[in-house]
N, C-alpha and C positions, 0 to 999 in steps of 0.2 A: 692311232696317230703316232705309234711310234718311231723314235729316230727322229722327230718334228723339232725344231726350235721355236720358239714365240719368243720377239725379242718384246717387254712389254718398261714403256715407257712410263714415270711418275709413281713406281714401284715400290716404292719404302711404306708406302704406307693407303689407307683409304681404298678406293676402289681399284687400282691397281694393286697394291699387294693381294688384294681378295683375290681378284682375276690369276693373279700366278700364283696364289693358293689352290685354286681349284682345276687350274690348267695342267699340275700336277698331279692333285688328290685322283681327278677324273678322267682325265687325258693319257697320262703318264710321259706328258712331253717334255721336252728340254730349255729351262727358261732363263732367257737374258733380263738381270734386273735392272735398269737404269735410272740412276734418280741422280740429283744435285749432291745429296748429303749420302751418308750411307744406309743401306737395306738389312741392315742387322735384324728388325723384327721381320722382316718379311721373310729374312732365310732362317732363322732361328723356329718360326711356323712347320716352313717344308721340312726341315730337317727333321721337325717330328714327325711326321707322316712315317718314313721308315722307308720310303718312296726309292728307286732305281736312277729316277730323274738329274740329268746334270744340272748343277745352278751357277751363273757366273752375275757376278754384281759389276757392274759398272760406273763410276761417279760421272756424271755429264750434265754439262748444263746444254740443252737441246734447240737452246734459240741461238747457239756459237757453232756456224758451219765449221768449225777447224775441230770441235771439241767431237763434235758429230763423225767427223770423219777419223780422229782417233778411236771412238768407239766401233766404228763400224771395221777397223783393221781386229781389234778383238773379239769382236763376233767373229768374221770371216776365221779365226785360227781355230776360235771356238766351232765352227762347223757351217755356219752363216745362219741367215735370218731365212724360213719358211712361212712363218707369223708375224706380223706389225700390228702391236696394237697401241695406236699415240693418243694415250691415256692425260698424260701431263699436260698442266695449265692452270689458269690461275684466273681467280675472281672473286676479286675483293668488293663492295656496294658502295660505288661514287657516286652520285647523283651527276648529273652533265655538263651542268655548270662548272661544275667541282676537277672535272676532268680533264687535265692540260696535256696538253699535247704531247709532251713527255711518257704520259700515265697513258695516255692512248698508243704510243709507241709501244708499250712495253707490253701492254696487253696481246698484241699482234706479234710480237717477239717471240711471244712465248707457246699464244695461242694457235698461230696460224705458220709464223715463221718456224715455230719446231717441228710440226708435223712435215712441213716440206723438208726440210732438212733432211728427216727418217727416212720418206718417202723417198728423196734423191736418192739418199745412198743406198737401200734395201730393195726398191722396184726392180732396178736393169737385174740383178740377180734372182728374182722372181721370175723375171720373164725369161730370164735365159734357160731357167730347168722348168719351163711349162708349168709350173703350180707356185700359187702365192694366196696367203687370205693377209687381207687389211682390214682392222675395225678400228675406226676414228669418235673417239668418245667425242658426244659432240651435248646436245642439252634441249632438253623438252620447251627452255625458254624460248629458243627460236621459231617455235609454233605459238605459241599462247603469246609470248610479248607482256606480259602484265607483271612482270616484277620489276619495282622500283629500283633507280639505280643501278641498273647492269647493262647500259648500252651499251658499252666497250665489250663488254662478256660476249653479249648477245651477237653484236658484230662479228664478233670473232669466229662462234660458232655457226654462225650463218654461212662465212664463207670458206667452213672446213666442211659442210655438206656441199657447197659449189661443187670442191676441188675431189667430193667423193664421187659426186654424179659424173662429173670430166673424166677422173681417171678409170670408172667403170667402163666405160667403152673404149678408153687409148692399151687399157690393160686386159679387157676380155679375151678380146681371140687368141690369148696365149696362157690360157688356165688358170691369169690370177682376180681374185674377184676383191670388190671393193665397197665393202657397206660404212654405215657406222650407226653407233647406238647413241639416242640421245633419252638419256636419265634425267628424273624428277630431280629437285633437291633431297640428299640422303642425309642421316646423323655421320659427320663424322669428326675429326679435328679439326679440320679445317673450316668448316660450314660452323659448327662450334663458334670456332673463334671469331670467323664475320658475323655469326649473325646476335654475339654476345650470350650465348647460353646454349644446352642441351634441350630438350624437348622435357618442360615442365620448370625448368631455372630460370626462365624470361619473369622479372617482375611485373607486378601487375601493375596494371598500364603503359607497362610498356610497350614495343610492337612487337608481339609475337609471331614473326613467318610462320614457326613451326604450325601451330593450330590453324594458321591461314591457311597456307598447303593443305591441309590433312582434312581440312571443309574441305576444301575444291577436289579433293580427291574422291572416286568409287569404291577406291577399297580403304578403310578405314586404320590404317596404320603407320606408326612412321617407321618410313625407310630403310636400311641400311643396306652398304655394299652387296652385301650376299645378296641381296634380293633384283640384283641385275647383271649378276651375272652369268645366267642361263641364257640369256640374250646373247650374251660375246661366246659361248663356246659355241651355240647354234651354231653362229655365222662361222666362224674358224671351221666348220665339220664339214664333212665330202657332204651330207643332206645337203647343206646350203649350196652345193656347188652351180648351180643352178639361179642362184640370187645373189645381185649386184645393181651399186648404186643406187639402193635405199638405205630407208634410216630406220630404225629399229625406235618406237618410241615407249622408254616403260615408264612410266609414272604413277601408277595408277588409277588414271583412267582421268587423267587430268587434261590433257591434249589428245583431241579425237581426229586422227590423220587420213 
């Protein structure tokens, strides 16, 4: 897949930076980083690789169509976007109650409204050179339903599989295909920080997700990035050429699809 760009959204750190970790370690493709803050560890990674690969970092916040389309003028000088993968989002444990309209606005901002945003501006130029892959990280919640407090989350991710099944067939007869993966909960900073601890830091009696997960799970381990992202390079590869508008569920073996 060389000469390829992935422009990959939510990048600085957690499952995105892994994804353009190994987008380059194994690919040897060319990756656009785009996050809010800056991708210092995520390029300071690549860089050790030793790797050929171009890297351009981008600051963007993804639910602002103006910021969107700044970024997308720096891609295009950059070479343009052949990869989308709209990684970034957010999800924090409201209970529903708790949930004001505002907090559900921002949810959809970020969750649903940024992935279109990418999508607008990267599609027409997919279609126009006959090839494009899209992987829309999306979440194993929206099959199972059983974690407390994430109906905003869950909403979100619900109807960014909609918009992957739609666009699989408006975007097929011209080579570009459209999955996405939906991941278990993983250890990372972020899940860290919601869910008040790392896996074994939860006090006792407190409510542990982590142990909760990792019962309901087949394989008996806990998570981390690396371990979903052989799922996202599948689908980006000529194999998967052939596959569109599914969702890819890794969790293990937690949601049976």
């Amino acid at each position: 897949m060389a000469n390829k760009i992935a422009v990959i959204t939510g990048a600085s750190k957690g499952l995105g930076q892994e994804i353009a970790f190994q987008f380059v370690r194994d690919l040897g493709l060319d990756v656009v980083l785009v996050a809010r803050g800056a991708c210092t560890q995520t390029e300071e990674r690549i860089k050790g690789l030793n790797k050929d690969s171009r890297v351009l970092s981008v600051s963007c916040d993804i639910s602002s169509p103006e910021q969107v389309a700044e970024m997308k003028k720096k891609v295009d000088e950059f070479g343009g976007c052949d990869i989308l993968i709209n990684n970034a989002g957010i999800y924090p444990f409201i209970l529903f109650e708790e949930l004001d309209y505002d907090a559900w606005k921002h949810f959809f901002s970020v969750n649903v409204d940024g992935p279109y945003n990418c999508l607008q501006a990267f599609l027409p130029g997919m279609r126009k050179q006959g090839w494009g892959r899209v992987v829309n990280i999306t979440s194993d919640s929206f099959m199972n339903g059983q974690e407390p407090k994430l109906s905003g989350y869950i909403s979100t991710k619900g109807a960014v599989i909609g918009l992957t099944r739609a666009l699989a067939s408006e975007y097929g007869p011209y080579g570009v295909t459209v999955n996405s993966v939906a991941p278990g909960l993983f250890v990372c900073d972020q899940t860290i920080s919601n869910i008040g601890g790392a896996p074994g830091e939860i006090e006792e009696g407190g409510f542990n997700k982590w142990d909760l997960m990792l019962g309901l799970q087949s394989i008996k381990k806990y998570p981390y990035p690396a371990d979903f992202t052989g799922a996202v390079k599948f689908l980006v590869s000529e194999e998967a050429g052939f596959m569109t508008g599914q969702t890819m569920v890794v969790d293990g073996g937690i949601a049976r699809v």
